[in-house]
C-alpha positions in Angstrom: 19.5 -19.1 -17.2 23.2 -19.5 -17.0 24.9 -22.2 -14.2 26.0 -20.1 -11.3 27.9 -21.9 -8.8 27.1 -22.5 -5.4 28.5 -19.5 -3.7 26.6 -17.1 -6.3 23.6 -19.2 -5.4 24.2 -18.6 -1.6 25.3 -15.1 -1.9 21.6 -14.9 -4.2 19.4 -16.8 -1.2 21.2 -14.2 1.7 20.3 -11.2 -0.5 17.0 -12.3 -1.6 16.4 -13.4 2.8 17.0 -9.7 3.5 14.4 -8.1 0.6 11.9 -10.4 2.4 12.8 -9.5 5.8 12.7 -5.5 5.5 9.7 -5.5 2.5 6.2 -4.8 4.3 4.9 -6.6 1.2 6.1 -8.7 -1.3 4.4 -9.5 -4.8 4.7 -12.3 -7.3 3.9 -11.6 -10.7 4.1 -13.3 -13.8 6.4 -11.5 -16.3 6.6 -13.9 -19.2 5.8 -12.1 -22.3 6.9 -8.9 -21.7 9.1 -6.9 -24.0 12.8 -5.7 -21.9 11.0 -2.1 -22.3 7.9 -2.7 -20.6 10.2 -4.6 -17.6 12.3 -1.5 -17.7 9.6 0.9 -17.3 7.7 -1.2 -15.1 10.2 -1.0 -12.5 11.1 2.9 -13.5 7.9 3.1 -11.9 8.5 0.7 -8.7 11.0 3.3 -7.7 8.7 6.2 -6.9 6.6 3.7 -4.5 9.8 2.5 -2.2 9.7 -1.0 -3.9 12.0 -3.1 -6.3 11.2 -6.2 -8.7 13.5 -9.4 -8.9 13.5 -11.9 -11.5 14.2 -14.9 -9.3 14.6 -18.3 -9.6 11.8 -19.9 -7.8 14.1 -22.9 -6.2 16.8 -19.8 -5.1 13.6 -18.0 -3.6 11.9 -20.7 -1.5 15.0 -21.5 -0.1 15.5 -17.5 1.0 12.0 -18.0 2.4 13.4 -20.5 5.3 14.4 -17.5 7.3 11.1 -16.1 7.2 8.3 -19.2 7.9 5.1 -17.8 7.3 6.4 -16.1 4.3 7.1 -19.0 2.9 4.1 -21.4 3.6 2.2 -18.2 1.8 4.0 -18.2 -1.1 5.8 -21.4 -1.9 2.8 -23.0 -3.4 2.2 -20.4 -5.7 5.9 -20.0 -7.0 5.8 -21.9 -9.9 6.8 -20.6 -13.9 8.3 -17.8 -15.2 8.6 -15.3 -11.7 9.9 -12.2 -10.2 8.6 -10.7 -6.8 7.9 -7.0 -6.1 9.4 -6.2 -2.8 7.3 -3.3 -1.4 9.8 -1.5 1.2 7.4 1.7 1.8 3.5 1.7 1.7 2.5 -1.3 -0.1 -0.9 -0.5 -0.7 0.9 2.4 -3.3 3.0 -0.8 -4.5 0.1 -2.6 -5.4 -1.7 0.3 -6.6 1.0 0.4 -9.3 1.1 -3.2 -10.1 -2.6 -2.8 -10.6 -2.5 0.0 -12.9 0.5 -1.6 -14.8 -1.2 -4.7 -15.6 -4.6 -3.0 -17.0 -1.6 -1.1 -19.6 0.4 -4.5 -20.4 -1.8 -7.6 -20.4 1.6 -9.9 -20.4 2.0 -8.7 -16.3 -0.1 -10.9 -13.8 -0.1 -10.4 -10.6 0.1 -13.9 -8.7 -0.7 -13.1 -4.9 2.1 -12.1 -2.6 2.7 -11.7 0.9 1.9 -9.1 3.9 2.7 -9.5 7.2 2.9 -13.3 6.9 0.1 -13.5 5.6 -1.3 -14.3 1.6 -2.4 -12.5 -0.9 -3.9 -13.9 -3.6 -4.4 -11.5 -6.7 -8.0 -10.4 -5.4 -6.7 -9.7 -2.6 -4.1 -7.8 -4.0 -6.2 -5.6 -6.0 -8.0 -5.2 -2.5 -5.1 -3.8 -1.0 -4.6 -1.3 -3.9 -8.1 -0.1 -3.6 -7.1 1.4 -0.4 -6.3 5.1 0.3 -2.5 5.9 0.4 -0.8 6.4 3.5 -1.2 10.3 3.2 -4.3 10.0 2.7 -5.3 7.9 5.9 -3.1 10.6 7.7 -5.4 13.0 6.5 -8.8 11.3 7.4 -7.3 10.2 10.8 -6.6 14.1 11.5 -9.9 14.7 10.5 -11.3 12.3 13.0 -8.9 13.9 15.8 -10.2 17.6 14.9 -14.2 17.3 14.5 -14.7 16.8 18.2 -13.0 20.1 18.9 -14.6 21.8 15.9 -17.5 21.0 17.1 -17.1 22.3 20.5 -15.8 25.2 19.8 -18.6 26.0 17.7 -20.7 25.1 20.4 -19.2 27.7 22.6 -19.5 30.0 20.0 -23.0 29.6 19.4 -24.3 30.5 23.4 -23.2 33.9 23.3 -24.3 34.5 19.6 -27.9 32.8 20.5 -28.0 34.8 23.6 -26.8 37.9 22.1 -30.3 37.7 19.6 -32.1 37.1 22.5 -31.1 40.5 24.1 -31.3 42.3 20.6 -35.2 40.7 20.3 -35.6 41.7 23.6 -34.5 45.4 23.1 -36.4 45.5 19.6 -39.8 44.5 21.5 -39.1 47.3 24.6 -38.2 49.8 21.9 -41.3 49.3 19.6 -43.7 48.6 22.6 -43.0 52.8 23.2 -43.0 54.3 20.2 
């Protein structure tokens, strides 16, 4: 990489700071080689799931990590070699998800570990996270949850007055064929 001077650098760590500070997630992966195509369409696809990728270099980023302590301590040992980090600003279970799927199409991409909530990620536990339903989806089964209790009351209810209902219509069948 070219020399950038020290402004560049510091304008660099302040912008990097903020991508950690509002990502839920952030992902380091391992892009070395990868054609400029398969970069370009990786993060074509980043955009759908709210996140970005940043080549970085790996001094610039542990320094941006200061502001953000835990961050740091979880990823600073593993930023090492050729990097750039996913930032994951929407549901990063969907960011990883993608990652996931991208590296089982270009073998160059590995996923490192990242960062969530402070806390590591190392690339099993990365694949963990993408293994879990989208955010949708957990809507969905939460709802689900909410409306079986009800469901089930109200066919409750409805089952008394059916239930009693054959009860009177046995009843009338037995006085009806008991005089005939």
């Amino acid at each position: 990489m070219p020399m950038i001077t020290r402004a560049e650098k510091a304008q660099e760590i302040a912008s990097l700071s903020d991508k950690f500070g509002r990502a839920k997630a952030a992902f380091l992966v391992d892009y070395k080689g990868m054609t400029v195509e398969q970069v370009t369409n990786l993060r074509k696809k980043l955009g759908p799931t709210e996140s970005e990728m940043k080549v970085v270099r790996n001094t610039l980023a542990i320094r941006a990590l200061s502001d953000h302590p835990q961050s740091k301590e979880a990823m600073e040992k593993v930023l090492v070699g050729t990097n750039a980090i996913v930032f994951a600003y929407g549901d990063a279970s969907a960011s990883a998800k993608m990652l996931t799927d991208f590296t089982k199409e270009v073998e160059q991409l590995q996923v490192k570990g990242g960062v969530m909530d402070g806390t590591r990620l190392d690339a099993a536990g990365v694949k963990a996270l993408a293994s879990l339903p989208g955010k949708d989806v957990l809507r969905a089964q939460l709802l689900g949850l909410f409306q079986a209790p009800a469901s089930k009351f109200v066919r409750t209810l409805a089952a008394v007055p059916s239930g009693f209902a054959r009860v009177l219509q046995a009843h009338h069948d037995k006085q009806s064929g008991g005089a005939a």
